[in-house]
C-alpha positions in Angstrom: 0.0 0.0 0.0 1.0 3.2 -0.8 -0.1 6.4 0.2 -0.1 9.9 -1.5 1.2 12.3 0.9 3.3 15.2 -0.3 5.0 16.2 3.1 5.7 14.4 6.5 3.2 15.6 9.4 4.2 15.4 13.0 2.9 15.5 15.9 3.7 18.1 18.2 2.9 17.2 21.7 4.4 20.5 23.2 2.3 23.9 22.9 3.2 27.8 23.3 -0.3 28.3 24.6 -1.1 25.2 26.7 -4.4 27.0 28.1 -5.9 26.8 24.2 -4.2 23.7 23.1 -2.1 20.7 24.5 -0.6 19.8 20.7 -0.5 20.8 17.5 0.4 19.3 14.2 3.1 20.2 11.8 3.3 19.5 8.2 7.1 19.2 7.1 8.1 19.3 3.4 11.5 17.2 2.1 12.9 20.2 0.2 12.0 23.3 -0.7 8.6 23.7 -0.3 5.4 24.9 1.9 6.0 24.0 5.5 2.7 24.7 8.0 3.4 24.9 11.4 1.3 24.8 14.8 -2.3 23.2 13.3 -4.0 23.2 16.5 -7.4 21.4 17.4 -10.3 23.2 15.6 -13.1 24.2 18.6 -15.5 25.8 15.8 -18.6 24.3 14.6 -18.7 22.8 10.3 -21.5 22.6 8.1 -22.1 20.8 5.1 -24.9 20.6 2.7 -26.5 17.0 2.2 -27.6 16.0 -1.4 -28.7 12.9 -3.3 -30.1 11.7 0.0 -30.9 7.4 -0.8 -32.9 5.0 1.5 -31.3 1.5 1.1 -32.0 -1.8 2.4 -29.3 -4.6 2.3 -29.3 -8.4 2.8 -26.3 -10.6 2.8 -25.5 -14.2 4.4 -22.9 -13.6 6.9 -20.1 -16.2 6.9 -17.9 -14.4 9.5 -20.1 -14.4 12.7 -21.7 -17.9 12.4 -20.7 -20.3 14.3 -21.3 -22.7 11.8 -18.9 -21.7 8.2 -21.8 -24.1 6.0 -24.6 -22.2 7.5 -24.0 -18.6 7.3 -26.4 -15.9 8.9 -29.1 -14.2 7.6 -28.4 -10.2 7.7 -30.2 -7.2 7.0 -29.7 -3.4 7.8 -31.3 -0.1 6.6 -29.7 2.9 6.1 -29.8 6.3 4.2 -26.5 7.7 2.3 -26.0 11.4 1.1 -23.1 12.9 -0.4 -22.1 16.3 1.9 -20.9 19.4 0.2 -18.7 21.9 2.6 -20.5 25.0 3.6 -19.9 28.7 5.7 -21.7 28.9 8.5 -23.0 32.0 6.9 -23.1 33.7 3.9 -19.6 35.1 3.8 -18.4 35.1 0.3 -15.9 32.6 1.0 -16.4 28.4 0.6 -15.0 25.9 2.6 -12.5 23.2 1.2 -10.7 20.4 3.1 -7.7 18.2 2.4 -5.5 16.1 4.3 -3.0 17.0 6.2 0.3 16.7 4.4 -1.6 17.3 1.0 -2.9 20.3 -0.9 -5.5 18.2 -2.9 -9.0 18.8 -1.7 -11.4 16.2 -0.3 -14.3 15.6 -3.1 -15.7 12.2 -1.3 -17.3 13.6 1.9 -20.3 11.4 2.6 -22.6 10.7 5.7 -24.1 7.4 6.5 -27.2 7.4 8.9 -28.4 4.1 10.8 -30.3 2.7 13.0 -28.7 2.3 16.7 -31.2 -0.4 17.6 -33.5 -0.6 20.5 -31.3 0.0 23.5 -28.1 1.6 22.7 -27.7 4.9 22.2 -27.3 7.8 19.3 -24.1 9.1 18.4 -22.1 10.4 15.6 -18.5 9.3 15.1 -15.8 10.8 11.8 -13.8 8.2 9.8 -10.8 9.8 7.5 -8.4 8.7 5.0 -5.7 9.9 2.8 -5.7 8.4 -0.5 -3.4 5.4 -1.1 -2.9 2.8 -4.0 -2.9 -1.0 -3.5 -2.6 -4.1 -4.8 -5.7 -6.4 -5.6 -5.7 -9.4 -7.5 -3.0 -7.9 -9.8 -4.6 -4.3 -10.0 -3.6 -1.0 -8.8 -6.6 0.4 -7.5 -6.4 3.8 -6.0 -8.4 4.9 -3.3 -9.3 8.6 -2.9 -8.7 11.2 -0.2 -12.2 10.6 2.2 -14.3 12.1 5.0 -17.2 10.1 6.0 -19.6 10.6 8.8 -21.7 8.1 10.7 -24.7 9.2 12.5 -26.8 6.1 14.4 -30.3 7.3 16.1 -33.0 5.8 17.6 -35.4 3.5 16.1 -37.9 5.9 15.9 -36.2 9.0 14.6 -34.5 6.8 11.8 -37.7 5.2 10.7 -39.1 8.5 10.6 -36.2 10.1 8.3 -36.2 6.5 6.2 -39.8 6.9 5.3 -39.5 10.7 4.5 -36.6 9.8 2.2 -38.1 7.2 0.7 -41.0 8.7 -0.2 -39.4 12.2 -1.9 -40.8 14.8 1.1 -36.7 14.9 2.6 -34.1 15.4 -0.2 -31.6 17.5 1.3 -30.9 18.7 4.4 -27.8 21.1 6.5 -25.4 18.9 9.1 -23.7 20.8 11.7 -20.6 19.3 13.5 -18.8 20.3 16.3 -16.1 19.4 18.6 -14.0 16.9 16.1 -10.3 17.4 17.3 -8.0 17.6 14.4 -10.5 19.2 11.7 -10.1 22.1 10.1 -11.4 24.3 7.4 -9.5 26.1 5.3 -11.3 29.3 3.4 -10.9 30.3 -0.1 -11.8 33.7 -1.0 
């Protein structure tokens, strides 16, 4: 596996201003070349636009958690997929872009998956990332792109709720607000 990073980033587990921030991240370049310093936690909220909102309903035979490998178990799972567009919180005259750290290229492949959390455990959100990276399957490069996706799991309720208003056309877009996700950051173009 290899992945596309342009310079090194470290971690910088000492700060000037250990009241605001414990570390910061530094983006090192071999060479001449753009060197950032000091990327410190982001505390501010980020917004993104949800479009092509899809209800989807899946079922596979799961091999992995039977206890029997001949007998694999029935699975099933709804869940609604949108691709998310970065946003201002206001009308500013600026747009938000996002890349990886150690790269310049900006993230197109922000999606959110939202799910059921089942009856008795409770709703959350969580962030998955990725820089993009090429690998080796079955003889083929395949090359995976810079990512951001978001997971969101609510209730029973609230989800069938959203599911059916998706399904049936009266929900096809919608605003998501994040906050408090260490290590995010927007970067404004004018």
């Amino acid at each position: 596996m290899k992945y596309h990073l342009d310079r090194r980033v470290i971690l910088n587990p000492d700060s000037k201003h250990k009241n605001l921030y414990r570390w910061s991240l530094n983006e090192v370049a071999d060479g001449p070349g753009r060197v950032a310093t000091e990327q410190i936690p982001w505390g501010w909220s980020l917004y993104f636009g949800m479009h092509d909102l899809q209800h989807f309903h899946e079922d596979w035979l799961d091999r992995y958690s039977s206890p029997n490998p001949d007998a694999p178990t029935p699975r099933s799972r709804e869940f609604i997929r949108a691709n998310l567009l970065p946003q201002p919180a206001t009308d500013a005259g600026y747009s938000e872009t996002y890349s990886m750290f150690g790269t310049d290229r900006r993230i197109e492949d922000i999606t959110i998956g939202i799910y059921s959390a089942g009856d008795g455990h409770p709703e959350g959100c969580q962030v998955y990332s990725g820089s993009s990276y090429t690998t080796d399957v079955d003889f083929r490069d395949i090359t995976v792109p810079d990512n951001i996706a978001f997971s969101i799991t609510l209730s029973s309720e609230r989800f069938g709720a959203l599911a059916r208003a998706v399904a049936c056309g009266d929900v096809t877009g919608g605003r998501l607000m994040v906050s408090g996700i260490s290590g995010y950051d927007a970067k404004r173009s004018l």
